[in-house]
C-alpha positions in Angstrom: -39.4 -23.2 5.8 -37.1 -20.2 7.4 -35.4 -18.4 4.7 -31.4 -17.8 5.5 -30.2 -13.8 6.0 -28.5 -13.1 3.0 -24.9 -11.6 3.7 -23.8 -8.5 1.5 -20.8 -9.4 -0.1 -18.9 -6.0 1.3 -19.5 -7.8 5.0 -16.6 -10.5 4.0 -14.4 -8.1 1.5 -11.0 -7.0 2.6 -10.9 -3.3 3.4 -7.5 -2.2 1.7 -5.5 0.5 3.9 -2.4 0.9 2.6 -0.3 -0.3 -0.4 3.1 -0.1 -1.1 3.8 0.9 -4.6 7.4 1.7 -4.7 8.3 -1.5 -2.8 7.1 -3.3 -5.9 9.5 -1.3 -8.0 12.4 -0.9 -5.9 12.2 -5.0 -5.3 11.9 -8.2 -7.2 9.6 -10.2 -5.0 10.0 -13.5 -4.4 7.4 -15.1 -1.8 4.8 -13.5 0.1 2.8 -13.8 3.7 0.0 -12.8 5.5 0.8 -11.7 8.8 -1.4 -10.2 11.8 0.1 -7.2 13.8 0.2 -6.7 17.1 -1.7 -3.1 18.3 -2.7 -0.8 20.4 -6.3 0.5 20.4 -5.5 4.0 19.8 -3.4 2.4 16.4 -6.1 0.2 15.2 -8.2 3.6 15.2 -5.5 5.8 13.5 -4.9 2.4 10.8 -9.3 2.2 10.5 -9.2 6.1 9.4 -6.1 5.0 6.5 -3.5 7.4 8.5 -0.5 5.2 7.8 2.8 4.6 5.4 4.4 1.8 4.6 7.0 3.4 2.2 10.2 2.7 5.1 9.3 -0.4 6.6 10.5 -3.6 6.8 10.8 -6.6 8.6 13.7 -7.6 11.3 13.2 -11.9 12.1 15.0 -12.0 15.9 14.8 -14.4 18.1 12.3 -16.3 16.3 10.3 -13.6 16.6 9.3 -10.8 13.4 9.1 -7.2 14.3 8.0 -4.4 11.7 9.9 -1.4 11.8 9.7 1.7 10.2 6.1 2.0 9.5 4.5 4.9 10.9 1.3 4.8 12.0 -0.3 8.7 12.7 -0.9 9.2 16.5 -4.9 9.3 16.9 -6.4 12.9 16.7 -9.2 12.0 19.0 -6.6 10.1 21.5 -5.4 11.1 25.1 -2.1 11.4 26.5 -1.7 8.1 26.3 -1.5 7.7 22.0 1.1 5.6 20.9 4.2 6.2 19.4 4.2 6.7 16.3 7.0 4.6 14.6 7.4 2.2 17.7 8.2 -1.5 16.8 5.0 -4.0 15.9 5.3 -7.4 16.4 4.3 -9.7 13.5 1.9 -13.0 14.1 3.4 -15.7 11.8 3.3 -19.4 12.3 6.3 -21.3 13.3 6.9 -22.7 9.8 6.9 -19.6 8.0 8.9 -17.5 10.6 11.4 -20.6 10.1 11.5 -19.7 6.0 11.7 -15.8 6.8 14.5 -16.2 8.7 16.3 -18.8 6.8 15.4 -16.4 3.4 16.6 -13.4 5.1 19.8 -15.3 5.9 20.9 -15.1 2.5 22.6 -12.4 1.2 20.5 -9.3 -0.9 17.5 -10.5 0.7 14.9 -8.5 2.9 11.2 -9.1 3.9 9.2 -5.8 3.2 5.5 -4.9 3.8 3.6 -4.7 0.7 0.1 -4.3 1.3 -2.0 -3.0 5.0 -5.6 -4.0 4.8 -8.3 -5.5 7.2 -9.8 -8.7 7.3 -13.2 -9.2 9.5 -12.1 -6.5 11.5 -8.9 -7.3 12.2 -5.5 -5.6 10.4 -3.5 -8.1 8.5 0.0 -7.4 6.7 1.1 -8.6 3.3 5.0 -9.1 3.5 7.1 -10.5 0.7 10.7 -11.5 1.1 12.4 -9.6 -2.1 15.7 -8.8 -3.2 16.6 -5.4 -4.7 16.5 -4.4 -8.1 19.9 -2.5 -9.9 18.8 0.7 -12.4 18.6 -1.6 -15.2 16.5 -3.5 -13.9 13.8 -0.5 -12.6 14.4 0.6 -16.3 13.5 -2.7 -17.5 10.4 -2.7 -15.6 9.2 1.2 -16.7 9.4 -0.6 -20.6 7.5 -3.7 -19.8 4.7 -1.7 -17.9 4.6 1.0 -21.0 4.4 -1.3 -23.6 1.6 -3.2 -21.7 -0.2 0.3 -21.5 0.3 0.6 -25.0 -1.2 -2.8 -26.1 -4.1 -2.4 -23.7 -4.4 1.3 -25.7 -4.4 -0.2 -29.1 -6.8 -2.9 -28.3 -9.5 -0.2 -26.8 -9.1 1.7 -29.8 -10.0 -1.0 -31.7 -12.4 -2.8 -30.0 
């Protein structure tokens, strides 16, 4: 009897690029989605060697269509002439039903659809995007307490334990 190849588990794991901390902090999020983006091979390169920032994107739903803006994605440094621009439109794949509640969600006032996390799955670049609304001072406030009291409790019970 043949024995099966054993797969590492690293072969299947998601290879994080990019994640957007202060998105989580400046917005309450709501729902999120995973989305596959639309690139060139010189930005598939410069995304593979983490040379990106997510920190002024978001998304813009048009014509039933979702387009990330504001990302920049580093021109390769091994690329010709040819290298892309760097903070160029990307279009977003989505299916029909969840491009229907991004732009139905977005329709409403105080809400945006911002990129959250950049990683690749089986080779391929996948987006995180959650539609959020933004957070007033008191609430960003609010949030700083919650997290230090957590770091406190987690303290304590090291201590202890």
């Amino acid at each position: 009897m043949a024995r099966k190849k054993r797969v590492p588990e690293t072969a299947n794991a998601d290879q994080s690029i990019s994640y957007n901390r202060t998105a989580l902090f400046d917005y309450a999020v709501e729902d999120k989605f995973e989305a596959g983006i639309v690139l060139t091979g010189s930005e598939i390169k410069s995304i593979r060697t983490g040379k990106v920032s997510l920190r002024e994107g978001f998304v813009r739903v048009k014509d039933g269509e979702a387009w990330l803006e504001g990302v920049h994605i580093a021109p390769y440094e091994f690329g010709t002439d040819n290298n892309h621009e760097p903070e160029r439109p990307r279009k977003l794949l989505l299916h029909k039903g969840e491009l229907a509640d991004l732009g139905s969600k977005t329709g409403a006032s105080g809400y945006t659809v911002i990129p959250i996390h950049l990683y690749l799955k089986r080779g391929r670049a996948k987006l995180e995007i959650a539609v959020a609304r933004g957070r007033r001072q008191y609430d960003k406030r609010q949030a700083i307490a919650e997290r230090e009291s957590k770091r406190e409790i987690a303290r304590q019970l090291r201590d202890r334990g």
